[in-house]
C-alpha positions in Angstrom: 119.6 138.8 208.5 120.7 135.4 208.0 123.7 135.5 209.3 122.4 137.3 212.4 120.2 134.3 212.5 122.9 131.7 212.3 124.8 133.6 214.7 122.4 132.8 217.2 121.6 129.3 216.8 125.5 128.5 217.1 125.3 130.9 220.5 122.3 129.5 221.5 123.7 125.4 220.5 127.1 125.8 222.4 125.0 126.9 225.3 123.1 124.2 225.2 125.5 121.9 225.1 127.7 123.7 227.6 124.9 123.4 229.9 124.3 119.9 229.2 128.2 119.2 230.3 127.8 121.2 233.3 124.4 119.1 234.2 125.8 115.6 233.4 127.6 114.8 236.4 124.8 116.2 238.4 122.5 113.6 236.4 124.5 110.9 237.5 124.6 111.9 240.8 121.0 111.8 241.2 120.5 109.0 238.9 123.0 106.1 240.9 121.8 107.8 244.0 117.9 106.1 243.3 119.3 102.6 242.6 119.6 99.8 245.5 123.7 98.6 245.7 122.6 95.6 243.7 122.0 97.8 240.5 125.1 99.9 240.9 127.6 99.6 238.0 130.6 101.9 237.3 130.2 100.8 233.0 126.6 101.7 233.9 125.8 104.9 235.7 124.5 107.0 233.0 121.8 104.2 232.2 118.5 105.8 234.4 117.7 103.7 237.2 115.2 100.6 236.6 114.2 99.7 240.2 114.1 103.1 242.0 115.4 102.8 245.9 115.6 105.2 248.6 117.8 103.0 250.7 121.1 105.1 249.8 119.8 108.2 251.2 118.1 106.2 254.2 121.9 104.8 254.7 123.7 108.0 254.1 121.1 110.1 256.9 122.2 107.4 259.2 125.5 107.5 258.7 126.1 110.9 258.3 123.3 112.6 261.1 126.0 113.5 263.4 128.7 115.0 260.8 125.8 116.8 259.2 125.0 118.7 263.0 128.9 118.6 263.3 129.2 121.2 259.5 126.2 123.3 261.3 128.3 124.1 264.5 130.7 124.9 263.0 129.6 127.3 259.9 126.9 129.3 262.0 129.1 130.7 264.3 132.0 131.2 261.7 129.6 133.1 259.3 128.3 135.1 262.0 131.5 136.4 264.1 133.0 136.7 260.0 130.5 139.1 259.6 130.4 140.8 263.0 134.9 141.1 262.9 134.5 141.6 259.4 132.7 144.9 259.1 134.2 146.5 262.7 138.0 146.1 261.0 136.4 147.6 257.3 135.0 150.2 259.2 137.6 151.2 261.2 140.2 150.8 257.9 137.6 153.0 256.0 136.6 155.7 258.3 139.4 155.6 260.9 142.6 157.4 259.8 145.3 156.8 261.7 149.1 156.3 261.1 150.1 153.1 258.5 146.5 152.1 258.5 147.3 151.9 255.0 150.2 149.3 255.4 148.7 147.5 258.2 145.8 147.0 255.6 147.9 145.8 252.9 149.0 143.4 255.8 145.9 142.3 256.7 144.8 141.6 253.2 148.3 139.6 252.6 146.5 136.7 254.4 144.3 136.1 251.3 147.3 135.2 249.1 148.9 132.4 252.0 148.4 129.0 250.9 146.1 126.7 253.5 149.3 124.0 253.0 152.2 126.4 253.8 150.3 126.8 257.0 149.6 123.6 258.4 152.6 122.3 260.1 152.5 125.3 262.6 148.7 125.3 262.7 148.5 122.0 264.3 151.5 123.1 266.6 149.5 126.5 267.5 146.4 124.2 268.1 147.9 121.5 270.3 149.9 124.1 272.1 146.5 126.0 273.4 144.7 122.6 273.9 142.1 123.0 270.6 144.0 120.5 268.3 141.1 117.4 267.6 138.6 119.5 268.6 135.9 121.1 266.5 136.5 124.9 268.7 140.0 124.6 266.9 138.7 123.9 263.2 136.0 127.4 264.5 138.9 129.0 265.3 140.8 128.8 262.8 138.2 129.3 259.6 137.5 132.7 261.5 140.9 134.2 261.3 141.3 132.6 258.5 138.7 134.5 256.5 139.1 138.1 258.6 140.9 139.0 255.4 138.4 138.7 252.4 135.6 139.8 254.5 137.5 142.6 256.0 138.1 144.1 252.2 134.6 143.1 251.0 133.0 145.8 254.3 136.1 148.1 253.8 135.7 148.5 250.0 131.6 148.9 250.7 132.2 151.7 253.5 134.8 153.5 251.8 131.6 154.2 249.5 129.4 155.8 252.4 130.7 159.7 252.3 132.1 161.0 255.9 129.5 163.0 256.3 127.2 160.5 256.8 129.9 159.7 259.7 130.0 163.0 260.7 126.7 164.2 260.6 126.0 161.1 263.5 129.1 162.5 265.8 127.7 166.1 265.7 123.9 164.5 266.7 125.9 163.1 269.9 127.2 159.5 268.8 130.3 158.3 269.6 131.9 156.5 266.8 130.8 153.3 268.0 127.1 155.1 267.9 127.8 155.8 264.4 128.9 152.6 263.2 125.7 150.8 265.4 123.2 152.7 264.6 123.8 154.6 261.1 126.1 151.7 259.1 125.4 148.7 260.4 121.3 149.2 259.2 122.7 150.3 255.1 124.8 147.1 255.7 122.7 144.2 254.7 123.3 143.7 251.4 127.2 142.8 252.3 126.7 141.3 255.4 124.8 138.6 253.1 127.6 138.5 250.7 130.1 137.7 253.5 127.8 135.9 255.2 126.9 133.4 252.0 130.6 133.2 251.2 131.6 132.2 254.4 129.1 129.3 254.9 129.6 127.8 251.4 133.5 128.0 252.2 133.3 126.3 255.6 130.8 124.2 254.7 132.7 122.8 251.7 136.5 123.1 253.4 138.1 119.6 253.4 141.8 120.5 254.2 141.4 121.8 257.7 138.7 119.6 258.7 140.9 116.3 258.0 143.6 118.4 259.7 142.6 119.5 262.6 140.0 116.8 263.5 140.6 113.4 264.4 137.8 111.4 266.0 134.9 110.6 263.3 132.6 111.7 266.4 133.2 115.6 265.7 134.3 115.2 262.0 132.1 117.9 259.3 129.9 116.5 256.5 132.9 116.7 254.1 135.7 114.4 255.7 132.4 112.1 256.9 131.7 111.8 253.1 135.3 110.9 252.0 135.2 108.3 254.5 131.9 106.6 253.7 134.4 105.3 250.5 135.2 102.6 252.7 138.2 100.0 251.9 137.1 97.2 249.8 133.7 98.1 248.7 132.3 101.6 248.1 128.7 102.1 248.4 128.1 104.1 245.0 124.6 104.5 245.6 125.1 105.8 249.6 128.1 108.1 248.5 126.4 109.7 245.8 123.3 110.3 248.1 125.7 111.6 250.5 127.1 114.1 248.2 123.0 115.7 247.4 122.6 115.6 251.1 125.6 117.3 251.8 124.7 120.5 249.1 121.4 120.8 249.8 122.3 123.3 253.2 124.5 125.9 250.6 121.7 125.3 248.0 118.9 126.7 250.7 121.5 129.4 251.4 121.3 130.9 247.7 117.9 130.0 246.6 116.8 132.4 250.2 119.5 135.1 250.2 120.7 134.9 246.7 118.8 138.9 245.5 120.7 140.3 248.5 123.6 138.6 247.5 123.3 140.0 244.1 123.0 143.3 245.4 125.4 143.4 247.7 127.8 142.2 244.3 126.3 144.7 242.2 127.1 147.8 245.2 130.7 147.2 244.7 131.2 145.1 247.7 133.8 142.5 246.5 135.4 145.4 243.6 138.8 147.0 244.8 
């Protein structure tokens, strides 16, 4: 008994701690983010703020309104046309046999293991070739293809799991396979259309590498290059940077505190499980 007991305080004091670690960069986050400029010392962040001040975030909304609209166009029609691509080329690799769907699969799934650098130098050729290079159509562009491949498997491995005769109960009723996919999968489909759907938005929204890529004037920059920029040259703005950064997670936060049980579910169905 005791040493159950002791067991449990050591489990229960590294988790503690552990979540203390985790929460400590947060804290000072939020901490320099309430003090004017004038109070902002690197030797003293962790100290709480004295004079509480609201002129950082005031500064950062300003600064940062457009990029913020800027992160919006573009993850809202990623995350949607992810999701609508997505679970048409799942379905069609799950239901549809045909000849080497199996190796144009494997091919299609090959694009989750190429590195964003190995493919930048022809990107930005590809881009400027079909006029979309600086422009934030390009940077929509390109997140979509570039996550076909992990939201393709997450709807293939989840339809794979709906048995054909499901499928083939709605062609002998009269519905073409399009019928069937419309009407009969697409409604049982919700739980990993939010998984695809949350892990597209939090990926676009956070991306960095194409954005300072493949944008170039500030004007149609996302939230992320906008906040690497308000570093500035000679002074940095501690308190406007760090209320940048809250500002800037607050969007992905919303996105799991109001879909995070269906994205639970749709983990727990086996959606993201080879």
């Amino acid at each position: 008994m005791t040493m159950n007991r002791s067991s449990k305080a050591i489990k229960y004091a590294l988790a503690i701690i552990g979540v203390l670690l985790f929460l400590f960069p947060l804290y000072i986050i939020f901490n320099n983010s309430l003090k004017p400029f004038s109070d902002v010392r690197i030797s003293e962040m962790w100290i709480p703020a004295r004079n509480v001040s609201l002129e950082g975030y005031g500064e950062a909304i300003v600064k940062l309104a457009q990029n913020i609209q800027n992160s919006f166009i573009l993850v809202i029609p990623v995350s949607l046309l992810s999701v609508l691509f997505g679970s048409v080329i799942g379905f069609i690799f799950a239901k549809v046999k045909f000849r080497f769907s199996n190796v144009l699969f494997a091919l299609v799934i090959f694009g989750m293991f190429i590195p964003y650098q190995s493919i930048l130098i022809p990107l930005v050729r590809s881009m400027n070739k079909i006029g979309l290079y600086g422009k934030l159509s390009g940077l929509i562009v390109t997140h979509i293809i570039y996550g076909l491949p992990i939201s393709s498997l997450m709807f293939r491995n989840y339809y794979a799991k709906i048995p054909d005769e499901l499928v083939e109960a709605g062609m002998i009723d009269g519905l073409r396979l399009w019928g069937v996919f419309t009407q009969v999968v697409v409604p049982i489909s919700l739980p990993t259309m939010v998984v695809v759907l949350i892990w597209q938005f939090t990926s676009v929204w956070n991306d960095f590498l194409f954005a300072v890529v493949l944008t170039q004037r500030p004007s149609i920059q996302p939230i992320t290059v906008a906040l690497q920029n308000l570093a500035g040259t000679q002074v940095i703005e501690w308190n406007v940077q760090m209320a940048g950064a809250l500002i800037a997670a607050i969007p992905t936060l919303l996105v799991y505190i109001f879909l995070g049980k269906y994205f639970i579910q749709g983990l727990l169905s086996g959606s993201v499980k080879g």
